[in-house]
LUMTOR-314317 format. One record per residue (C-alpha): residue number from 0; x, y, z. Coordinates in steps of 0.1 Angstrom, whole numbers. Layout:
N
R / NUM / X / Y / Z .
...
END
This chain:
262
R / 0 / 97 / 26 / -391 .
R / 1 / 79 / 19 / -362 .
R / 2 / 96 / -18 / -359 .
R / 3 / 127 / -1 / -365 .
R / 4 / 127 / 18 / -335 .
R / 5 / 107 / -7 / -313 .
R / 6 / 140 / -16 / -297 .
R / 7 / 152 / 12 / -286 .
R / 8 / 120 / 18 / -269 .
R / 9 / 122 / -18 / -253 .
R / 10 / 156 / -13 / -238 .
R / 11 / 149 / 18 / -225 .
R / 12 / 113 / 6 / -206 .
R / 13 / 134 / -23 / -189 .
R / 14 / 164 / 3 / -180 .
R / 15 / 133 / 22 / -166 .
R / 16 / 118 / -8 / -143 .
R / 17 / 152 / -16 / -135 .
R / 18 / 159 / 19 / -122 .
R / 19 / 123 / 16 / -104 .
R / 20 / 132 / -11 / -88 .
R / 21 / 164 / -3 / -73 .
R / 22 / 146 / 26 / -57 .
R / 23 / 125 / 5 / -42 .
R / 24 / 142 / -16 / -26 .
R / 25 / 165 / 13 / -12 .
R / 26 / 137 / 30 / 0 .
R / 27 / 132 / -3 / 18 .
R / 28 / 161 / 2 / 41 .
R / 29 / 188 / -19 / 61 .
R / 30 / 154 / -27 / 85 .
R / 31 / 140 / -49 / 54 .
R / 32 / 169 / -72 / 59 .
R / 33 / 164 / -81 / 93 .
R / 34 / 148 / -117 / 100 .
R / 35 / 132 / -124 / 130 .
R / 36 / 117 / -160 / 144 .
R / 37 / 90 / -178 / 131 .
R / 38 / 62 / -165 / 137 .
R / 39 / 71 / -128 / 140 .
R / 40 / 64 / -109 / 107 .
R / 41 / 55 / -73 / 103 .
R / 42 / 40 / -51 / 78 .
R / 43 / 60 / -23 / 77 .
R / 44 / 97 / -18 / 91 .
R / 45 / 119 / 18 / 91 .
R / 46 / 152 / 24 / 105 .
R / 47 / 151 / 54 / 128 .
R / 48 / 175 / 80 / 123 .
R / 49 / 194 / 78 / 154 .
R / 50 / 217 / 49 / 176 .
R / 51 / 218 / 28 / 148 .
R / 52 / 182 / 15 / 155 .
R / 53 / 147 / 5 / 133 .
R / 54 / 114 / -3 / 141 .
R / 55 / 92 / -29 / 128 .
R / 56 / 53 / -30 / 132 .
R / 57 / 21 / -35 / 124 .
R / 58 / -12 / -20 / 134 .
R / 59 / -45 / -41 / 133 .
R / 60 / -66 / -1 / 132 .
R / 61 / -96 / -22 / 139 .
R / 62 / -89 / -30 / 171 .
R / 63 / -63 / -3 / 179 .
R / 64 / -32 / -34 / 184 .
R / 65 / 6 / -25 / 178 .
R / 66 / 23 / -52 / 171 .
R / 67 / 63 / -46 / 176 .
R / 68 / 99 / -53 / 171 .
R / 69 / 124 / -24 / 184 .
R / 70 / 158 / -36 / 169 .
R / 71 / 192 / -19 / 184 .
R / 72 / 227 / -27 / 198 .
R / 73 / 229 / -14 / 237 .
R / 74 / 253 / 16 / 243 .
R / 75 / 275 / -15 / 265 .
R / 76 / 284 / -50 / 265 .
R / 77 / 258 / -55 / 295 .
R / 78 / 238 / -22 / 283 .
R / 79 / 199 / -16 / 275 .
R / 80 / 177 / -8 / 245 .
R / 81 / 145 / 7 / 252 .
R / 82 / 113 / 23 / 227 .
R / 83 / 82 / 44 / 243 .
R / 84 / 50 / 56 / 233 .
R / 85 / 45 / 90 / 246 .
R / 86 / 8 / 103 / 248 .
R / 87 / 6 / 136 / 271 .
R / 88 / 41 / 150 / 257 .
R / 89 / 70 / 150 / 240 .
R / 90 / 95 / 139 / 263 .
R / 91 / 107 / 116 / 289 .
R / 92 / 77 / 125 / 315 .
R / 93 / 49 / 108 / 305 .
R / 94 / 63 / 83 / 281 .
R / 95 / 51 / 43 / 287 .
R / 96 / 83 / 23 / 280 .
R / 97 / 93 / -11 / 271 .
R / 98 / 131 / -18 / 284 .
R / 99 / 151 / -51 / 274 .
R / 100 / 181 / -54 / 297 .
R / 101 / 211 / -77 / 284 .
R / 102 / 208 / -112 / 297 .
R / 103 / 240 / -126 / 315 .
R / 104 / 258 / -150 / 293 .
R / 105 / 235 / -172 / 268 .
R / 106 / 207 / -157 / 291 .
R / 107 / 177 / -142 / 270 .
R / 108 / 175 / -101 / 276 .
R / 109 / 150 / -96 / 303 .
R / 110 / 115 / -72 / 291 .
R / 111 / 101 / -50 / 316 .
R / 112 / 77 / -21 / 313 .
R / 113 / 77 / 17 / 331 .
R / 114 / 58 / 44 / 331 .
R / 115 / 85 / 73 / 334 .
R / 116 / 68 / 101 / 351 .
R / 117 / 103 / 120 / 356 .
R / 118 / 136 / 127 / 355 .
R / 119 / 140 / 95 / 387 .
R / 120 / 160 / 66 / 384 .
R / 121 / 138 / 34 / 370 .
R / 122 / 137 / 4 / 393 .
R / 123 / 143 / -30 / 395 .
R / 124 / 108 / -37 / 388 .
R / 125 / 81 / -33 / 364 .
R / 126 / 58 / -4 / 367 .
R / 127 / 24 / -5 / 350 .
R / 128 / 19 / 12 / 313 .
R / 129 / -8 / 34 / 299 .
R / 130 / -16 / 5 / 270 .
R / 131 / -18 / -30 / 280 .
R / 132 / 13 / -49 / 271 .
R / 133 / 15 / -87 / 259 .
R / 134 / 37 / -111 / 242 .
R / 135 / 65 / -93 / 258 .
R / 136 / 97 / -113 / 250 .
R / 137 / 138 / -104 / 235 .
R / 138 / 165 / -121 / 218 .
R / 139 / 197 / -113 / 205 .
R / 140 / 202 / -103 / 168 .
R / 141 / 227 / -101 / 144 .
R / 142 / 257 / -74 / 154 .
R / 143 / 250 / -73 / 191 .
R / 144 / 216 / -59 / 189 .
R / 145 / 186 / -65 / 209 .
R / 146 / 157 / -75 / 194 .
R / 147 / 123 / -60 / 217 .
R / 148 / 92 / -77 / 209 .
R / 149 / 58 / -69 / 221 .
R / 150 / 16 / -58 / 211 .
R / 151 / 4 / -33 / 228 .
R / 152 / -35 / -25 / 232 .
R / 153 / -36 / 15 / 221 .
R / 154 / -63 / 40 / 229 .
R / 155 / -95 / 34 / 205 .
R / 156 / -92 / 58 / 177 .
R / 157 / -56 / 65 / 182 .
R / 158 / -35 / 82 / 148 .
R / 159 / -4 / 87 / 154 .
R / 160 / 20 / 88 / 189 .
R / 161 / 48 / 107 / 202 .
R / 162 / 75 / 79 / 201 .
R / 163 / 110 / 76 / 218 .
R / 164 / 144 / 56 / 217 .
R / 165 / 174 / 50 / 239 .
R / 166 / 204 / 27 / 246 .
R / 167 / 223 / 22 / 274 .
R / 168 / 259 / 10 / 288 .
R / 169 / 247 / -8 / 318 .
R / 170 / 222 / -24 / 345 .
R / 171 / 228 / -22 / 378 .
R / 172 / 216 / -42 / 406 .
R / 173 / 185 / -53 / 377 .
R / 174 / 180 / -17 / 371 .
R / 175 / 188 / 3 / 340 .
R / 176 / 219 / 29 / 346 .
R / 177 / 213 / 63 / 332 .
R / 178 / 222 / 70 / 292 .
R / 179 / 245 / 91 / 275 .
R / 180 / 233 / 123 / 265 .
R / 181 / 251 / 127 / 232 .
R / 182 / 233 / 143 / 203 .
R / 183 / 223 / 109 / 191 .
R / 184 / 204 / 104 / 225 .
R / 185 / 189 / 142 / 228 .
R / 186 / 176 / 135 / 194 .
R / 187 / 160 / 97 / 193 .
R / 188 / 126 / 108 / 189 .
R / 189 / 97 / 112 / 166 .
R / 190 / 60 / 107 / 161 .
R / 191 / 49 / 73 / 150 .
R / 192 / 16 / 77 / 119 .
R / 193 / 0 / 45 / 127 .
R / 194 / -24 / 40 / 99 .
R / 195 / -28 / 59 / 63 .
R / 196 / -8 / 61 / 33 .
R / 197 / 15 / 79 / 55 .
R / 198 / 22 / 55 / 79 .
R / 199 / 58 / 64 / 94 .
R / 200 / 77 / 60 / 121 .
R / 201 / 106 / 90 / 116 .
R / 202 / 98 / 127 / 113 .
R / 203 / 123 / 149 / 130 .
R / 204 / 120 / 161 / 163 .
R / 205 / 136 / 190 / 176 .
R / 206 / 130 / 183 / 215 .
R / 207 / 159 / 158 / 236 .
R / 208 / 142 / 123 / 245 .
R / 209 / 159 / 113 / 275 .
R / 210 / 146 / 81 / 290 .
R / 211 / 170 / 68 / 317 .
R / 212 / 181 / 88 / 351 .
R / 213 / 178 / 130 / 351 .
R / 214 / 194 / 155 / 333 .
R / 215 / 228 / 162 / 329 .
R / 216 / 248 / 196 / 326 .
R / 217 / 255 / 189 / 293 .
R / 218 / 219 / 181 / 288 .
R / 219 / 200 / 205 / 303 .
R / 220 / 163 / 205 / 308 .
R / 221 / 137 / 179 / 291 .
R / 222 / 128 / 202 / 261 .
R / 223 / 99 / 179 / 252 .
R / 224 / 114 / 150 / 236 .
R / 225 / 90 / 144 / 205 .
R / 226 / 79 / 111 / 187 .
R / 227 / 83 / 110 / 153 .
R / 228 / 66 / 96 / 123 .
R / 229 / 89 / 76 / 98 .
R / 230 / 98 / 94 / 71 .
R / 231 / 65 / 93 / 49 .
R / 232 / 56 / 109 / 11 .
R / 233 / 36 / 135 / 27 .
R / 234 / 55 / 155 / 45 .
R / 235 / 94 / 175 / 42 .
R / 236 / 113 / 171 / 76 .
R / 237 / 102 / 212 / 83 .
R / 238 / 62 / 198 / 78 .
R / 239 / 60 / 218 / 48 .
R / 240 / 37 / 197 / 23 .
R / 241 / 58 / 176 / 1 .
R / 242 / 43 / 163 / -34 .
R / 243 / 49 / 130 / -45 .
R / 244 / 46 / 106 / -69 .
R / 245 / 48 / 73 / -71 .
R / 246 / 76 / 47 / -83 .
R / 247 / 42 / 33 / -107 .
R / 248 / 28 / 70 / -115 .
R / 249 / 68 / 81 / -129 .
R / 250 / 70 / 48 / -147 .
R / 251 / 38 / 55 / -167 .
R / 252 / 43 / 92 / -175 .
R / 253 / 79 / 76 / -187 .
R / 254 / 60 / 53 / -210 .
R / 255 / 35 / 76 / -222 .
R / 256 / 68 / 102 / -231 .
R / 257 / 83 / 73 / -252 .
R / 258 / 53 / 64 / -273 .
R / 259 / 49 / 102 / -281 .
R / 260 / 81 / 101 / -300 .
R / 261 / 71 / 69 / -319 .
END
């Protein structure tokens, strides 16, 4: 009896890790695809869940090192892409930004770093950041994005970090130009979970993050543009406590179910 019915519970095991599997690899996300230079991996990659943009990254918790790639398409032909690490807020004021500005022709996008203290124009130049930057560099990817590479040196001890987005149309004169401030742009922000089973880069934000230029009446006031953590298995977008399981824990409880019935 038992050999009669073996294959029935066969098939339906592989149907099982098939199923697993798919779900894995969509829980992966478009980010997973991207491939980046020699040289440049990352252990973990989401796509953020506004202006079309993901972040890939790893975090060495021993000596407090984010390593980064912020991957997006500029709002412009001749536009910006820019990510931040907030750590006094959760807005615009007080977030420590690295901007990649669209190289001319063949030109490779130009890296600079500012520490936005306000709703004020960014410069031409470089202002210093919070968190030590190196290995600062950009390239063009796939689909007209802008690929922002860089390590950071965090605070000892650091957890998680209010992190924010942006893209814009145009530089001017070396200088960023001010972004839209569609709901896509109010709402690129979220808090970054560093290290943990919950490492994420997505959790919703309710705040606006703007990053380039002041307010605009359609804007309003900086609300307190949040970082978010990536979507992670321990928490619902409202921070009510999800419970999960995992892809291996269903599998099991699956198999367990079938050999009841044998």
């Amino acid at each position: 009896m038992a050999s009669s019915t073996m294959p029935r519970h066969i098939a339906l095991l592989l149907l099982l890790l098939a199923s697993t599997r798919a779900a894995s690899a969509a829980g992966a996300g478009a980010c997973a695809a991207e491939k980046f230079p020699a040289g440049k991996t990352y252990a973990k990659c989401e796509d953020l869940p506004q202006l079309g943009a993901a972040l890939h990254w790893t975090y060495d918790e021993a000596k407090s090192s984010l390593s980064l790639a912020f991957v997006a398409a500029p709002a412009g032909a001749n536009g910006w892409v820019a990510w931040a690490l907030n750590p006094t807020g959760e807005g615009m004021a007080g977030a420590q930004a690295l901007v990649a500005l669209k190289g001319s022709g063949s030109a490779a996008p130009t890296v600079r770093t500012y520490n936005i203290t306000g709703y004020v124009p960014l410069g031409k130049a470089s202002t210093p950041i919070a968190f030590p930057a190196t290995d600062l560099a950009a390239d063009s990817g796939s689909g007209g994005k802008i690929r922002l590479y860089g390590k950071l040196q965090l605070h000892s001890g650091m957890k998680a970090v209010n992190h924010i987005w942006q893209v814009g149309t145009s530089v001017t004169a070396g200088a960023p130009d001010k972004h839209a401030f569609a709901a896509g742009n109010l709402a690129s922000k979220s808090k970054l979970v560093l290290s943990g089973k919950a490492a994420s880069a997505t959790s919703p934000s309710p705040a606006p993050a703007p990053m380039a230029g002041g307010p605009s009446g359609s804007a309003g006031s900086d609300g307190g543009a949040s970082a978010t953590t990536a979507p992670s298995a321990g928490k619902s977008p409202s921070g009510a406590a999800a419970v999960g399981v995992s892809a291996p824990a269903l599998l099991v409880l699956a198999l367990m179910g079938l050999l009841a019935v044998v």
